[in-house]
GURO-573556 format. One record per residue: residue in three letters; x, y, z of N, C-alpha, C in turn. Coordinates in steps of 0.001 Angstrom, whole numbers, plus 500000, padded with zeros to 6 digits. Layout:
# residues N
ALAXYZXYZXYZ...
# end
This chain:
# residues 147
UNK500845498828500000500000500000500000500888501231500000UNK500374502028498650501200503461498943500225504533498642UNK500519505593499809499644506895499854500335507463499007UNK500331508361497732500836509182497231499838510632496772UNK499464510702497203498508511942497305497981512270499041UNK497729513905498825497268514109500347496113514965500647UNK495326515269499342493882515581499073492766514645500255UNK492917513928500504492243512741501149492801512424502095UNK492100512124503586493303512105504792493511510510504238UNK494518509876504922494316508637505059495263507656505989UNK494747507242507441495307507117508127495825505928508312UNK496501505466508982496871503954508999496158502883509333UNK495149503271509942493802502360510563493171502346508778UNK493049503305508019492391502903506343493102502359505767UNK494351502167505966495423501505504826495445499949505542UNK495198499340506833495228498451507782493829497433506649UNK492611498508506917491267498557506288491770497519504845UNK492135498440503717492444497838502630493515496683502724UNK494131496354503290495017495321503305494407494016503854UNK493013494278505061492204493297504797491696493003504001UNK490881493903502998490045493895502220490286492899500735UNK491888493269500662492619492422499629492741491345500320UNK493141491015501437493402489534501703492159488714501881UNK491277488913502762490421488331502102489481488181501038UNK489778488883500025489418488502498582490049487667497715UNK491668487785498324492149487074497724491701485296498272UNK491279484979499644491102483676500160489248483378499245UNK488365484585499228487333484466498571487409483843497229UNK488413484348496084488897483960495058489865482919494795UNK490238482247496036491125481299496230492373481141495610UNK492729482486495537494145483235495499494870482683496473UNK496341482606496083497475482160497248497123483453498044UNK497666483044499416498121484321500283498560485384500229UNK499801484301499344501132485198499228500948486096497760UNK500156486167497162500246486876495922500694487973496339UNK501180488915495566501749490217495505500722490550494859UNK500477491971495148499014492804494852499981494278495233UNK500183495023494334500630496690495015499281497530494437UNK499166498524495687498357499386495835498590500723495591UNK498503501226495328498834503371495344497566503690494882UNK497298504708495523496269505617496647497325507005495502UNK496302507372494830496266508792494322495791509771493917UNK495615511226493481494622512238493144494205512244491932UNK492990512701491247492758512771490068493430513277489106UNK494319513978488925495516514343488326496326513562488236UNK496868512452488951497620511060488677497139510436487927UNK495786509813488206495196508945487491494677509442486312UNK494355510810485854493951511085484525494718510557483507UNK496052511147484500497519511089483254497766509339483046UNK497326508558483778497745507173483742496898506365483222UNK495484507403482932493902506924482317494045507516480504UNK494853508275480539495201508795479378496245508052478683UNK497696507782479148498149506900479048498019505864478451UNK497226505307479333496758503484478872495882503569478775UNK494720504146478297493412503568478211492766504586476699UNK493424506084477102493404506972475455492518507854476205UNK492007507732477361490507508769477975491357509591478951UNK491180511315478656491822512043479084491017512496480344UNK490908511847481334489771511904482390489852511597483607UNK489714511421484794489901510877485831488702509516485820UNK489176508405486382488760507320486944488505507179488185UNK488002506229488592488298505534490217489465504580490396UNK489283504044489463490320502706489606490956502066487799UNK491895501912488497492949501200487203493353499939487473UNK493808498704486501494205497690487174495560497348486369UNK496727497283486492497847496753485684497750495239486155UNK497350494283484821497945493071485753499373492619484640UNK499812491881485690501038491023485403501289490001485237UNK499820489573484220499607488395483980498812488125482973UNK498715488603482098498315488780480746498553487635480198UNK497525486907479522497738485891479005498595484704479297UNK499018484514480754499595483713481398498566482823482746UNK499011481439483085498345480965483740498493481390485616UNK497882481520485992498226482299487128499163481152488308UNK498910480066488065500132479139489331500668478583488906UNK500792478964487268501866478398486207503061479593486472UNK503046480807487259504052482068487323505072481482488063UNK504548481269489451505621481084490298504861480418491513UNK505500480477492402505339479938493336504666480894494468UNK504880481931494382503978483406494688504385484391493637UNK502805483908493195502445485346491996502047486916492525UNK503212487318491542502684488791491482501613489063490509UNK500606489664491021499149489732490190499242491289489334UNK499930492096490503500011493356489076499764494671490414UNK499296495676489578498805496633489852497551497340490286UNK497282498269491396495999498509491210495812500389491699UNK495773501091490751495717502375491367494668503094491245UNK494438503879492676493041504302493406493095505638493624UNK492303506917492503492138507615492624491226508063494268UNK491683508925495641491517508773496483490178509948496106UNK490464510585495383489567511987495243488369511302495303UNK488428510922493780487196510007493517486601508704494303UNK487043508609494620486757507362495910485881508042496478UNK486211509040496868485770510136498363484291510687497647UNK484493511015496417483267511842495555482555510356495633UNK482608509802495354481669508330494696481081508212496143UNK481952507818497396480788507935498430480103508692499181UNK480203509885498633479320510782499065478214510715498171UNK478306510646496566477052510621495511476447509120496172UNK477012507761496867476298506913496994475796506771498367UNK476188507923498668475717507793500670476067507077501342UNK477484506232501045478104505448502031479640505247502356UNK480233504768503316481591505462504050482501505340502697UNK483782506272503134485083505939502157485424504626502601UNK485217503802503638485994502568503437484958501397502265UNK483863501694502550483362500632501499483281501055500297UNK483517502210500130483702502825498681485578502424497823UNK486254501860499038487486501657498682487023500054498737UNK486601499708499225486450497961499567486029497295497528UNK485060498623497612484164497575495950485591498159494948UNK486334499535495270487008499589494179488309497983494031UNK488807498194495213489735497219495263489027495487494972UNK488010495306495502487723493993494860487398493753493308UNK486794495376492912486822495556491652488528495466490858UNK489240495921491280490434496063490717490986494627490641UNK491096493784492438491416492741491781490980491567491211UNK489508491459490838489380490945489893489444491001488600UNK489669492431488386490838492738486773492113491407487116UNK493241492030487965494259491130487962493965489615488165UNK492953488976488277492632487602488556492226487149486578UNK492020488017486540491619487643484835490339488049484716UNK489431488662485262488079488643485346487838490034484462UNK487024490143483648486350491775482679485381491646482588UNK484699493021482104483833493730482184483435494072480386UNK481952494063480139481740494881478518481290496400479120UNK480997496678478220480668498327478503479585498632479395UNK478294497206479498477568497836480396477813496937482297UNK479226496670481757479265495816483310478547495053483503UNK478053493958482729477071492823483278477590491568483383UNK477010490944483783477304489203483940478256488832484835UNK479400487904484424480197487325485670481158488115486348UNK481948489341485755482350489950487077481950490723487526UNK480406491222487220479733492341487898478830491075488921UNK478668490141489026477546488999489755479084488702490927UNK480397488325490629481343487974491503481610489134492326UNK481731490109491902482073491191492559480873491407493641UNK479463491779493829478078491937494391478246490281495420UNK478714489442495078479048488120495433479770488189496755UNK481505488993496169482267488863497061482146490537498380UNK481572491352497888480854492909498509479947491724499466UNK478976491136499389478550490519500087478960489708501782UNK479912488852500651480667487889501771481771488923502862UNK481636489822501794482929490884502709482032491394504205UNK481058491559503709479734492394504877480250493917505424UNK480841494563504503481097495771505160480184497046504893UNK479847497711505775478713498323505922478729499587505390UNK477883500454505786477531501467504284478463502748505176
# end
């Protein structure tokens, strides 16, 4: 986990927060333990430039996912896989749960389970339907974290 922005407080009890949040998703998804998962926590101005970048949309996001595993079998890597990347516009995090009326930690909980099921292999079509929008509502569930 890295804070790199300071628009957004974010204390060590929230970064504690997300480091559960990944681990047990990763035991939900029956991910090794040990996977490597890096995090950075940044402002909309980071992520535009990194949404622009790689994706061609000159815009801010919520969430990005680099994985590191593209077309590879995931316990065919190693023996602890690194799954990739996942970076979290904090701004927008913060805007999204206020438009949805519920805390910044569960507003970070769906981005990050959202993110790593990018790195697990899991996508999305344009209107977000079917199996990783049903896994995700699945694993938000099993997580039980409150509004």
């Amino acid at each position: 986990m890295q804070n790199d922005q300071v628009e957004v407080a974010c204390s060590e009890a929230l970064l504690s927060f997300c480091e559960q949040v990944l681990t047990r998703t990763l035991g939900i998804l029956q991910l090794p333990a040990e996977a490597e998962v890096s995090v950075m926590l940044v402002n909309n101005e980071a992520i535009q430039a990194l949404n622009l970048e790689y994706r061609g949309l000159d815009r801010p996001t919520d969430v990005l996912s680099f994985s590191q595993l593209e077309g590879e079998e995931l316990f065919d890597v190693r023996d602890v896989p690194i799954l990739g990347d996942i970076v979290i516009s904090m701004e927008q995090a913060q805007a999204q749960a206020v438009d949805y009326g519920h805390s910044l930690e569960r507003e970070l909980a769906f981005l990050l389970v959202h993110g790593l099921l990018h790195l697990a292999g899991y996508d999305h079509d344009e209107e977000f339907t079917g199996t990783m929008r049903d896994k995700q509502e699945a694993i938000m569930q099993e997580l039980a974290i409150g509004r």
